[in-house]
VEXDREN-2710 file (C-alpha; in Angstrom, 1 decimal):
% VEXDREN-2710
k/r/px/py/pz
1/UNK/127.4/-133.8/-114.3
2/UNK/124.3/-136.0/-114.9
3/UNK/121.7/-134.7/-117.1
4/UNK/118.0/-135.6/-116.8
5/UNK/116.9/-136.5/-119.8
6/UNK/113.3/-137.6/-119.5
7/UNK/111.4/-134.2/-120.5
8/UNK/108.7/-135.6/-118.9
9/UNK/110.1/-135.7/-115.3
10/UNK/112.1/-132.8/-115.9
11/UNK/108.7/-131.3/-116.3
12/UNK/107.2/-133.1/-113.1
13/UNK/110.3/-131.6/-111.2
14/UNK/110.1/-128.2/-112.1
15/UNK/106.0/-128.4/-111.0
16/UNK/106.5/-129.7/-108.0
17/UNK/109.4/-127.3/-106.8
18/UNK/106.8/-124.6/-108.1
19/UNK/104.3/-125.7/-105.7
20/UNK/106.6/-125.5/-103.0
21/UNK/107.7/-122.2/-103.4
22/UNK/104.5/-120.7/-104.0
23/UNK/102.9/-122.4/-100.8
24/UNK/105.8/-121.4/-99.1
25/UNK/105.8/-117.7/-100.0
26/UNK/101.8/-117.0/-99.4
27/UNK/102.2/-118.5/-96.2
28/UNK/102.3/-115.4/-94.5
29/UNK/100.3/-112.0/-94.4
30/UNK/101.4/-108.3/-94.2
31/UNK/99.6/-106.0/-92.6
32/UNK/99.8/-102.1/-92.7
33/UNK/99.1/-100.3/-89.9
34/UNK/98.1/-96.4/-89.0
35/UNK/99.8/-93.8/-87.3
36/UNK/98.2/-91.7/-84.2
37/UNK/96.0/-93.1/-80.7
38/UNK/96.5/-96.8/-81.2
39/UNK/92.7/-97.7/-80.7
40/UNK/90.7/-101.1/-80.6
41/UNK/87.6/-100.1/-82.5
42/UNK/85.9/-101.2/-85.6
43/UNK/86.4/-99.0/-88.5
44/UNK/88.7/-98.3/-91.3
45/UNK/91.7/-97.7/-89.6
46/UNK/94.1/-100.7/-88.9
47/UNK/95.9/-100.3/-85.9
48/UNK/98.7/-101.9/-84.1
49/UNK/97.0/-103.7/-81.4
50/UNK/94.2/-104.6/-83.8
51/UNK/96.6/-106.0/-86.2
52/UNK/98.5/-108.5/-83.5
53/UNK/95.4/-109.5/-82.6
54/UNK/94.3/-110.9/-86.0
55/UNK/97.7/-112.5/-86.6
56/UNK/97.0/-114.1/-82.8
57/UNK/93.7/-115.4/-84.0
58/UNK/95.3/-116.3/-87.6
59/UNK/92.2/-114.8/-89.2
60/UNK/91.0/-111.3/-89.8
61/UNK/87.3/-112.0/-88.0
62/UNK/88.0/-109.5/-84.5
63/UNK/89.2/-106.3/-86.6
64/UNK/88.6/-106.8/-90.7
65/UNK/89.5/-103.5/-91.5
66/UNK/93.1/-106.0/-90.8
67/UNK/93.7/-107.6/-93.7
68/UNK/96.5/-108.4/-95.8
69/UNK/98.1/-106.0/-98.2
70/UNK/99.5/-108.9/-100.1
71/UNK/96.0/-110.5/-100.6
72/UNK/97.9/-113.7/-98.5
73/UNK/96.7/-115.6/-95.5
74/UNK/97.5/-115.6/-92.2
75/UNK/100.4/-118.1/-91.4
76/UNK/103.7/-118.2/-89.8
77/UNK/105.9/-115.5/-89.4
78/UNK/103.9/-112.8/-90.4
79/UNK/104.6/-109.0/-90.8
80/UNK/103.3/-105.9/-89.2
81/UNK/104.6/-102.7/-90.9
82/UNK/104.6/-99.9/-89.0
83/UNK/103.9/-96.3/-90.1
84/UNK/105.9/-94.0/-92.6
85/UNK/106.3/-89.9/-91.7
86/UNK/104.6/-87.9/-91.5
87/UNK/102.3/-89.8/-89.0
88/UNK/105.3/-92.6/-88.0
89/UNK/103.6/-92.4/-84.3
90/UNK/101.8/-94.9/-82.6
91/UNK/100.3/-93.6/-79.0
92/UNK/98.9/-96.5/-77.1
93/UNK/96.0/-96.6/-75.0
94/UNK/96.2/-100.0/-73.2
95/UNK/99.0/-102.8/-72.7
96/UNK/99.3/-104.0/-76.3
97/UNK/98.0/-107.2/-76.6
98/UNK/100.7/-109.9/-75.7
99/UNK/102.0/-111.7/-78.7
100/UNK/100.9/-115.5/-79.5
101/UNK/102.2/-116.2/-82.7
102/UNK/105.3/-115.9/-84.2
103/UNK/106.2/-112.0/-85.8
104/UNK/107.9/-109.3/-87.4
105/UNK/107.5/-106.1/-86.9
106/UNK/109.1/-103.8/-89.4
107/UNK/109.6/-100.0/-88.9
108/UNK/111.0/-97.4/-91.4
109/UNK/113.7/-95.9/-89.3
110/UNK/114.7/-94.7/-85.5
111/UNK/113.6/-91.6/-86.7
112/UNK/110.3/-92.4/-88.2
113/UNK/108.3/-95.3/-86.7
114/UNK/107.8/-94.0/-82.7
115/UNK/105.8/-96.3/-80.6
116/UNK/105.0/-94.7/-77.5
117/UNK/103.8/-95.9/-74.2
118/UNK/102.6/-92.4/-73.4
119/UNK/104.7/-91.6/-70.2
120/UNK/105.0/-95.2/-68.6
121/UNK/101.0/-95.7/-68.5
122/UNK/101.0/-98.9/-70.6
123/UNK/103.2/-102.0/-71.4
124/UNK/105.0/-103.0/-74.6
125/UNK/105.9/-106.3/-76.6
126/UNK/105.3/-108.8/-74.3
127/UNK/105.2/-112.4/-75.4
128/UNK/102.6/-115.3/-74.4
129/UNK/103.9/-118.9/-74.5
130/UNK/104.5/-121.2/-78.0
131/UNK/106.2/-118.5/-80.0
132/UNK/109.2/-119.7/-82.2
133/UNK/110.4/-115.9/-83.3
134/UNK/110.1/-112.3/-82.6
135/UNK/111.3/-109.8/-84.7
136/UNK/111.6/-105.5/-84.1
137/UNK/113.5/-103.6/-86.9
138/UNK/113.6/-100.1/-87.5
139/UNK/111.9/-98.3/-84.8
140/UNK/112.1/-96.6/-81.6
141/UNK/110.3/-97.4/-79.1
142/UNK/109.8/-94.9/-75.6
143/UNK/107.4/-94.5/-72.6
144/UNK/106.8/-97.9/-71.7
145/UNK/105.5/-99.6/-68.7
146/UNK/108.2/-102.3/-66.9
147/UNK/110.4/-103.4/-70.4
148/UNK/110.3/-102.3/-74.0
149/UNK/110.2/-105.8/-75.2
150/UNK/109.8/-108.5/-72.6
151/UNK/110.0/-112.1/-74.0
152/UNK/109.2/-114.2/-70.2
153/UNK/106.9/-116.1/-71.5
154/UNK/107.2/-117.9/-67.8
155/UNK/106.5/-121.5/-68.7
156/UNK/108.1/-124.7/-70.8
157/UNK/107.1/-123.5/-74.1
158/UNK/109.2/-120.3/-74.6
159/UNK/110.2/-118.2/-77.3
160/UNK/112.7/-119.7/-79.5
161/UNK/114.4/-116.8/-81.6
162/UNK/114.4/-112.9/-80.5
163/UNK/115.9/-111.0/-83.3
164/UNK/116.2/-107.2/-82.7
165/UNK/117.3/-104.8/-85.3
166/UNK/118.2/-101.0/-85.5
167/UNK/116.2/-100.1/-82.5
168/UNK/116.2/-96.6/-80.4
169/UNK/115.0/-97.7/-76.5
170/UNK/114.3/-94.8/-75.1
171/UNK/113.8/-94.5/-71.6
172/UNK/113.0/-91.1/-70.7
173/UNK/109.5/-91.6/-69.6
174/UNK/109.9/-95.1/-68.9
175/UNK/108.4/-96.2/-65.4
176/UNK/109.5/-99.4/-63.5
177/UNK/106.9/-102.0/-63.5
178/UNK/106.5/-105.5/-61.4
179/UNK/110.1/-104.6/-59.9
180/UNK/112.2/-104.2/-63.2
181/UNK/112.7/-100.9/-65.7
182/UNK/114.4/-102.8/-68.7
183/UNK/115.4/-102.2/-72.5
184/UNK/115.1/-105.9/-73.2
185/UNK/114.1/-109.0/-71.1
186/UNK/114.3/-112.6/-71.9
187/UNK/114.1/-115.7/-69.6
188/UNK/114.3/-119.0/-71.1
189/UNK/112.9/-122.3/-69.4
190/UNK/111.6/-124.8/-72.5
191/UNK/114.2/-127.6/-73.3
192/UNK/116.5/-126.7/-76.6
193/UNK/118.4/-124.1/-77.7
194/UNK/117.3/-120.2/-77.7
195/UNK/118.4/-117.2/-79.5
196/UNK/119.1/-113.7/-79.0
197/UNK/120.1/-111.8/-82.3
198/UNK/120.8/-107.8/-81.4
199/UNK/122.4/-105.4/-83.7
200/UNK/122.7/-101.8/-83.6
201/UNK/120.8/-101.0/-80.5
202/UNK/120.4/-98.1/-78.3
203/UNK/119.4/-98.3/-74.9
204/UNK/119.0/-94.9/-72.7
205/UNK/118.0/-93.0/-70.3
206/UNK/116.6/-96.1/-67.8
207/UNK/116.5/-94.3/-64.5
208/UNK/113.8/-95.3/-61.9
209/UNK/113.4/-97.0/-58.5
210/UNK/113.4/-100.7/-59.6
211/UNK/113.3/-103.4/-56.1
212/UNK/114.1/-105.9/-58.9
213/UNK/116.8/-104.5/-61.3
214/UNK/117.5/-101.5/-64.3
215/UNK/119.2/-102.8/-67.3
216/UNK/119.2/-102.6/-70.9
217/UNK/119.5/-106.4/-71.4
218/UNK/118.0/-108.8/-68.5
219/UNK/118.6/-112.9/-69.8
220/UNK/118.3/-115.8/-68.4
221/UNK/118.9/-119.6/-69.3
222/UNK/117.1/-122.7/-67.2
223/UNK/117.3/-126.0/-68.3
224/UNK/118.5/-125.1/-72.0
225/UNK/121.3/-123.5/-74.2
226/UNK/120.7/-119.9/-74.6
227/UNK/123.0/-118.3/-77.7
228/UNK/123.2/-114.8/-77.4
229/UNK/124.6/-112.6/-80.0
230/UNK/125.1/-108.1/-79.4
231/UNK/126.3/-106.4/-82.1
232/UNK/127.2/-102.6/-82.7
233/UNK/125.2/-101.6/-79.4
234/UNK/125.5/-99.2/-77.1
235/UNK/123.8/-98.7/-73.8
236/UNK/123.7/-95.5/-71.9
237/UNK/122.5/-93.8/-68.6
238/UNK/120.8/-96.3/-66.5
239/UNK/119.8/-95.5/-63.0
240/UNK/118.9/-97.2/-60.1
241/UNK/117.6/-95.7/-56.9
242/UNK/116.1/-98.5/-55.4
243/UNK/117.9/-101.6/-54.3
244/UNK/117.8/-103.7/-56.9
245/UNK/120.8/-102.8/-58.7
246/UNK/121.8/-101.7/-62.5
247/UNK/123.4/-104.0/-65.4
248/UNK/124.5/-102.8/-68.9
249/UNK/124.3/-106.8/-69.9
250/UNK/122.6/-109.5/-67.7
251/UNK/123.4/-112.8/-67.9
252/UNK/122.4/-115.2/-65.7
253/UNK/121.6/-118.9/-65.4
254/UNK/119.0/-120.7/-62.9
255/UNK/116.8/-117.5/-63.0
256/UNK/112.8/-117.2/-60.9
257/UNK/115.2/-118.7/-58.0
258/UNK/114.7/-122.2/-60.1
259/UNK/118.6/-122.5/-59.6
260/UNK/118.1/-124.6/-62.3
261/UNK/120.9/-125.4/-65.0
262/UNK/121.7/-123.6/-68.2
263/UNK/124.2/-122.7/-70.5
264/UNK/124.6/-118.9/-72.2
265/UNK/127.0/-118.7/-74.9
266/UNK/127.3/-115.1/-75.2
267/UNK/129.5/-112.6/-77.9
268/UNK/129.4/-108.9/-77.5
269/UNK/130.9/-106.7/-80.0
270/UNK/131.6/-103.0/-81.2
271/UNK/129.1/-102.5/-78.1
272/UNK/129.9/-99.5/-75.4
273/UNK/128.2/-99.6/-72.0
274/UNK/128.7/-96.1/-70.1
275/UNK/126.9/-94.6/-67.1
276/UNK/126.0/-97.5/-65.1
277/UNK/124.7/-96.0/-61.7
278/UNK/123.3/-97.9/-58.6
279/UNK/123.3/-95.9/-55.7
280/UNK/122.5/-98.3/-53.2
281/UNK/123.4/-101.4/-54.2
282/UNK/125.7/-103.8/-56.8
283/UNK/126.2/-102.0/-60.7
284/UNK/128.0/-103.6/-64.1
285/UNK/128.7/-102.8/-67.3
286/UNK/128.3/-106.8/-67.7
287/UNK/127.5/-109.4/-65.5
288/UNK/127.6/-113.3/-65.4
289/UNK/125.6/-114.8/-62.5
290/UNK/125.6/-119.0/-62.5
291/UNK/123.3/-120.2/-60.2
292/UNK/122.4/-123.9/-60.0
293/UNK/121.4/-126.7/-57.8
294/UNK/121.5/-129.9/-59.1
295/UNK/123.5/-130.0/-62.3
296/UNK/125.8/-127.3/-63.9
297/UNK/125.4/-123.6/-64.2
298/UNK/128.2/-122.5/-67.7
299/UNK/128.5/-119.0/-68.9
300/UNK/130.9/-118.0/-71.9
301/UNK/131.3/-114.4/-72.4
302/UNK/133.4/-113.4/-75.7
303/UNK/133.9/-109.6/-75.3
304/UNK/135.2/-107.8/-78.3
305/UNK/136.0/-104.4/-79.8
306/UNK/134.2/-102.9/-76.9
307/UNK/134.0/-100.4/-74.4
308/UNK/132.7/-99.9/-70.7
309/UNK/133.1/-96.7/-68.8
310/UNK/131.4/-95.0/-65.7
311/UNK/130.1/-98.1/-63.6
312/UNK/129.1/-96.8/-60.1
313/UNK/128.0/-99.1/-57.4
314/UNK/127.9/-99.9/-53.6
315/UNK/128.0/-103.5/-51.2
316/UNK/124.2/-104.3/-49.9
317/UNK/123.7/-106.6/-47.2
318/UNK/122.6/-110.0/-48.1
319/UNK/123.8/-109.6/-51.7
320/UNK/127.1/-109.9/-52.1
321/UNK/127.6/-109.7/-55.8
322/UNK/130.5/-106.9/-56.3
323/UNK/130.3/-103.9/-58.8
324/UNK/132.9/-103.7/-61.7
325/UNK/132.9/-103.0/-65.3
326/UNK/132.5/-107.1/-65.8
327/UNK/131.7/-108.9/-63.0
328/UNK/131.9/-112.7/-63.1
329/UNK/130.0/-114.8/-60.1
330/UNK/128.7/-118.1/-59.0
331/UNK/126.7/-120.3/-56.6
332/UNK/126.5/-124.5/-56.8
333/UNK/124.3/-125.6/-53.7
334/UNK/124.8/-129.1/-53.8
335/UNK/128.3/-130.4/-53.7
336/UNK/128.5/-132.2/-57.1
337/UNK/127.3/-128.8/-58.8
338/UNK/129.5/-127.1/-60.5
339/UNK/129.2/-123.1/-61.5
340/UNK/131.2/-122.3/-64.7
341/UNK/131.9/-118.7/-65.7
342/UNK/134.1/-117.9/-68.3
343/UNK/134.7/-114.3/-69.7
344/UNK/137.1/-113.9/-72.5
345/UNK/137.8/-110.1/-73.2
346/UNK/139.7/-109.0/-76.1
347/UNK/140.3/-105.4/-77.8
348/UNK/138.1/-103.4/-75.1
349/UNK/138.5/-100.5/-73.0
350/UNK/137.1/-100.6/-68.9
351/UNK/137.7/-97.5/-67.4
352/UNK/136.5/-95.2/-64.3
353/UNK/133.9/-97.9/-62.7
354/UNK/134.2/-97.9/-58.9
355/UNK/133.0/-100.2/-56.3
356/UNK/132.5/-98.5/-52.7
357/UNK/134.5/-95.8/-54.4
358/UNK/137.2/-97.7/-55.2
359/UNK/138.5/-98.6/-58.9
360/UNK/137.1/-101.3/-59.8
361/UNK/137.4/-103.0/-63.6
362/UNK/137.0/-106.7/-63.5
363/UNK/135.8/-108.8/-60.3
364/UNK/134.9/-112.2/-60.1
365/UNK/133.3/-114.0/-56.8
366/UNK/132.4/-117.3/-55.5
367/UNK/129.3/-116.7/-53.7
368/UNK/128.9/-120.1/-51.8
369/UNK/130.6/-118.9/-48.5
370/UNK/127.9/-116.3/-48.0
371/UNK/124.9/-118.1/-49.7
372/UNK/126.1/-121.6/-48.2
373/UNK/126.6/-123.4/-51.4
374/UNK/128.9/-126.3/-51.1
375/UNK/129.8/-127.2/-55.0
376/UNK/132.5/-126.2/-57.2
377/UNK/132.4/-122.7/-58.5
378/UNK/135.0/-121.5/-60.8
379/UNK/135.2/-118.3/-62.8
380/UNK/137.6/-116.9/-65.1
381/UNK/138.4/-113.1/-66.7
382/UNK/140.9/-113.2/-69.1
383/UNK/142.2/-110.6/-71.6
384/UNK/144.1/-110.8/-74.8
END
């Protein structure tokens, strides 16, 4: 081992690594917020709206009442804590402000921290372009508007990390909003390489008429790699009486109609999808939908120590995506495109999920003879 033996430099060394660490650590603010009508007004109480604001603006000039518990500045990655019991509920008022910056916003249980849409009237987390991460732990989260946390940002400069944590969706008094009634949405179309990071979530009670889709996690990938990790999940009791059709797990590539191409890398495990209902149109307890023109369209699906159940859905005219427990599809338009989907399935139950009334666990389709595609399309369900 070499030894420094200059005491000087050792000195020098030991400051500068000091300097580093402290810059590092005040670098970002935590702010407490209050229980009860989440309100934008002046005063002593710091509420949730007020307090994304602020860490928008990276200062504490809108709503001072906002500061800091730590005495830090505003920076990167700063923290929002929610409410403890016995006033753990937020009611909004309005659409919370859309997030700017990147976030965390830390609860103190499923059963403590409630934020509450008050029956559908106003929309949730919703993220604005130029946001590296996103962070929810710890809370539940019911009565939205549209999706409980919706992460389109609908441009090049995307969010880059979603990481969701120990977090009760509840979709009771949920209402569907610009076509979709969704637990989580994320559609990625900046260059690079996204993530979704979920663990021990629970999606329920989604049950609406949606013309777009209901389903407890709605992703996309155009023109980038999105990784995609779901963890001790389960999702429960989604509904569709509209046409657009109901997913447990969405994954899809070329999304907006951009056809463009992507790669998802997804692993699900100790995750249970049950009570997937669409009564006029295509259901799943998991879907892969490539869709590409001009390039290549790749899904990979590890599905492990899992279980889907209950998946209830019908053929609709001009759509010709089947229903099934997993359902694996594609469409390459031009003829050197190529739609890859791959769905390895491993240690999991599918049981009692009909198509058209008819059992119906695993399907895969090659959607180019109805949608006139004339690439390569190859999918792939395998179990071991």
């Amino acid at each position: 081992m070499t030894k420094l033996r200059n005491p000087l430099l050792l000195a020098f060394l030991l400051a500068i690594a000091t300097f580093f660490l402290h810059t590092a650590s005040s670098s970002a603010a935590t702010i407490n917020v209050a229980g009860g009508n989440d309100e934008t007004v002046a005063n002593s109480n710091c509420s949730l709206s007020e307090a994304i604001t602020n860490i928008n603006n990276g200062d504490a000039l809108s709503y001072p009442e906002c500061v800091s518990s730590n005495a830090d500045p505003f920076g990167t990655d700063d923290t929002i804590l929610l409410p403890d019991s016995p006033n753990g509920t937020i009611t909004l008022t309005a659409d919370l402000p859309q997030i700017a910056n990147s976030i965390t916003i830390q609860g103190h249980g499923m059963g403590v921290s409630t934020i509450s849409g008050d029956a559908g009237q106003y929309k949730m987390f919703k993220v604005s372009t130029s946001v590296d991460n996103l962070s929810l732990q710890d809370m539940r989260i019911t009565g939205f508007k549209g999706a409980a946390v919706d992460a389109n940002a609908g441009g090049p400069n995307d969010l880059i990390n979603l990481t969701l944590s120990r977090l009760d969706i509840d979709g009771t008094a949920a209402v569907e909003s610009d076509g979709v009634l969704t637990g989580v949405q994320m559609f990625t179309q900046g260059a690079g390489t996204h993530t979704i990071a979920a663990d021990n979530i629970y999606i329920h009670g989604l049950s609406g008429a949606a013309p777009g889709t209901v389903a407890g996690f709605l992703v996309g990938s155009a023109n980038n790699t999105l990784e995609i990790s779901v963890t001790d999940t389960t999702i429960s009791s989604l509904v569709n009486t509209d046409d657009g059709g109901a997913q447990g797990i969405a994954l899809l590539v070329g999304p907006f109609s951009s056809f463009a191409p992507g790669i998802i890398n997804a692993t699900i495990s100790n995750t249970t999808v049950q009570g997937i209902d669409a009564g006029t149109s295509a259901a799943s307890g998991i879907t892969a939908l490539g869709m590409v023109a001009g390039g290549q369209a790749r899904i990979d699906v590890d599905l492990v120590n899992s279980t889907i159940t209950d998946v209830s859905g019908v053929s609709r005219p001009g759509y010709p995506v089947p229903s099934a427990a997993i359902v694996g599809a594609g469409i390459a338009n031009g003829s050197s495109d190529q739609s890859n989907i791959t769905m390895n399935v491993s240690n999991t139950i599918l049981a009692d999920s009909h198509f058209e009334g008819n059992l119906s666990e695993c399907q895969s389709a090659d959607l180019n003879p109805t949608l006139s595609g004339t690439g390569t399309v190859i999918t792939s369900i395998t179990s071991g």
